[in-house]
C-alpha positions in Angstrom: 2.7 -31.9 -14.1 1.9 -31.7 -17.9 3.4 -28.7 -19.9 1.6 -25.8 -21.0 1.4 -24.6 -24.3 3.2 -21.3 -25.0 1.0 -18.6 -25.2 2.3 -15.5 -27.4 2.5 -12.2 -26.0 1.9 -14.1 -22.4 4.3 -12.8 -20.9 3.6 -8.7 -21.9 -0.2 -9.3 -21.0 0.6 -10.2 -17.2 2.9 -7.1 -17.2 0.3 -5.1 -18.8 -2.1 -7.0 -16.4 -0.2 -5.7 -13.1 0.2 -2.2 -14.2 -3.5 -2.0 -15.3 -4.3 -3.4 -11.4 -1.7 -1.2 -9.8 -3.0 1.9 -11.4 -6.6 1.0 -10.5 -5.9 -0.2 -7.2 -4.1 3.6 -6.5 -7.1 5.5 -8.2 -9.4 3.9 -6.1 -7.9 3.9 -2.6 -7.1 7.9 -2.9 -10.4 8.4 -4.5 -12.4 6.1 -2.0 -10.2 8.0 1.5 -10.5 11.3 0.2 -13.8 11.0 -0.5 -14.7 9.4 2.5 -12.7 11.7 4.7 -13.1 15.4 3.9 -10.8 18.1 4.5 -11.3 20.8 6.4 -13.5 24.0 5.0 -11.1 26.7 3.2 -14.3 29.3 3.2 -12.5 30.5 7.1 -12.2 34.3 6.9 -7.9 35.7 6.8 -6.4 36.9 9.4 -6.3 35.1 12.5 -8.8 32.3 11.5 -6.3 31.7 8.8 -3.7 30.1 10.9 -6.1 28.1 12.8 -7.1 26.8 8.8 -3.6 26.1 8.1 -3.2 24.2 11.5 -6.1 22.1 10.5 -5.0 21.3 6.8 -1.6 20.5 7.9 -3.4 18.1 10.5 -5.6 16.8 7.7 -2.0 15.9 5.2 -0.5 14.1 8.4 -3.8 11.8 8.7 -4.2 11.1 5.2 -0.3 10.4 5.0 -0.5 7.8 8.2 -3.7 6.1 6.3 -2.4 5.4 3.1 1.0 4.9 4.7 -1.1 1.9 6.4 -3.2 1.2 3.2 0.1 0.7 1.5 2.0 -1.3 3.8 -0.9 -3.5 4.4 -1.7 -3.6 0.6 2.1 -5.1 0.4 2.1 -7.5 3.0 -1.1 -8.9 1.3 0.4 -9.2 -1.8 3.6 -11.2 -0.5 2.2 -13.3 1.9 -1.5 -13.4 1.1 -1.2 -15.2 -2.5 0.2 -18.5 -3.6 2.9 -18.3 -6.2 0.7 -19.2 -9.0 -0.7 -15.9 -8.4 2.4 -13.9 -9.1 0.7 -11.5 -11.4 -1.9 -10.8 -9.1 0.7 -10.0 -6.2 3.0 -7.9 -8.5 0.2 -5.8 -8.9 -1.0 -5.5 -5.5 2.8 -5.1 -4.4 3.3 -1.9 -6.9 -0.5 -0.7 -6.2 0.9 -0.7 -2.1 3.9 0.6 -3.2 2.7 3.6 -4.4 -0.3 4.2 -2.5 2.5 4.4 0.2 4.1 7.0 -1.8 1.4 8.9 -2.0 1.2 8.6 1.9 4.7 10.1 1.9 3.8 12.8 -0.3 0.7 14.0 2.1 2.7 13.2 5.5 5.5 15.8 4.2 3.1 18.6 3.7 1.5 17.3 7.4 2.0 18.9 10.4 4.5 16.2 12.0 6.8 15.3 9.1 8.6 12.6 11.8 5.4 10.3 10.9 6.9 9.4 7.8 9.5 8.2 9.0 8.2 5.8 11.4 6.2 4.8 8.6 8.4 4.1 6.3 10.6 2.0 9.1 7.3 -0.2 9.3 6.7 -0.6 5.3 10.7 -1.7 5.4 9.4 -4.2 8.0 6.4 -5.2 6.4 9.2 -5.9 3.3 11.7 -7.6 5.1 9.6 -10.3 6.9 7.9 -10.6 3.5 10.9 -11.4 1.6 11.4 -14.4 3.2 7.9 -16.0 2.0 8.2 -14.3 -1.4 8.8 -17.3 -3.6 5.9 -19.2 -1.8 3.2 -16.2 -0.6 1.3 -17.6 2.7 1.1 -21.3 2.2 5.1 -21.4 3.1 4.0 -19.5 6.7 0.8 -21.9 7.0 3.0 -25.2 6.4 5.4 -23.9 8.7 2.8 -23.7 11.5 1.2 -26.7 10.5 4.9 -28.9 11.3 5.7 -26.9 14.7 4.2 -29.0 17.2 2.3 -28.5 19.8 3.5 -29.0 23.8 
């Protein structure tokens, strides 16, 4: 393999280069699901229609909590195992674009209406990290050559 020439300032444009990715990544996936999936109507009368409303918003955090609990845990496992290694700027910023869209999960899921959810969610982004650290030197060609040397009965 031949040597590559230094580059200056190579090094602070991939960091800049993640963050900028991250940031847009987590602008897009809330704007993109809370777009697509409305809330309910606050123009409901007070009184007794009022706690129905407040049933229905708190239903409305604890679904947008479990999708971008999922968005985020997903967006993380694609960043570790999805990506070679020669990609590692792209997969930083997907991993800290997942990371905080799952964040923002938590912070919807604890004004939901079943604040047990983010737990359970958070035990499955701890799984999604811990299987991940194993193939996060290598990304997904370490899991495909794995497969590729078990053999078959």
């Amino acid at each position: 393999m031949t040597e590559q020439p230094h580059v200056a300032m190579a090094g602070v444009l991939r960091v800049v280069y993640f963050l900028a990715l991250s940031g847009i990544l987590v602008a897009f996936g809330v704007t993109l699901i809370t777009t697509v999936y409305q809330g309910p109507s606050n123009d409901i009368g007070g009184g007794f229609a009022s706690a129905f409303a407040d049933g229905a918003e708190q239903n409305y955090n604890r679904n947008l909590g479990a999708i971008f609990g999922l968005l985020g845990s997903a967006t993380m496992g694609l960043a570790i195992l999805g990506f070679q290694s020669s990609l590692n700027t792209l997969r930083s910023g997907l991993l800290l674009g997942g990371l905080l869209l799952f964040y923002t999960g938590l912070g919807f899921s604890s004004s939901g209406s079943d604040e047990g959810l983010a737990a359970f969610w958070s035990l499955g982004a701890l799984c999604v990290l811990f299987v991940g650290a194993y193939y996060l030197d290598d990304g997904m060609p370490a899991l495909v050559s794995w497969i590729g040397k078990r053999s078959v009965p």
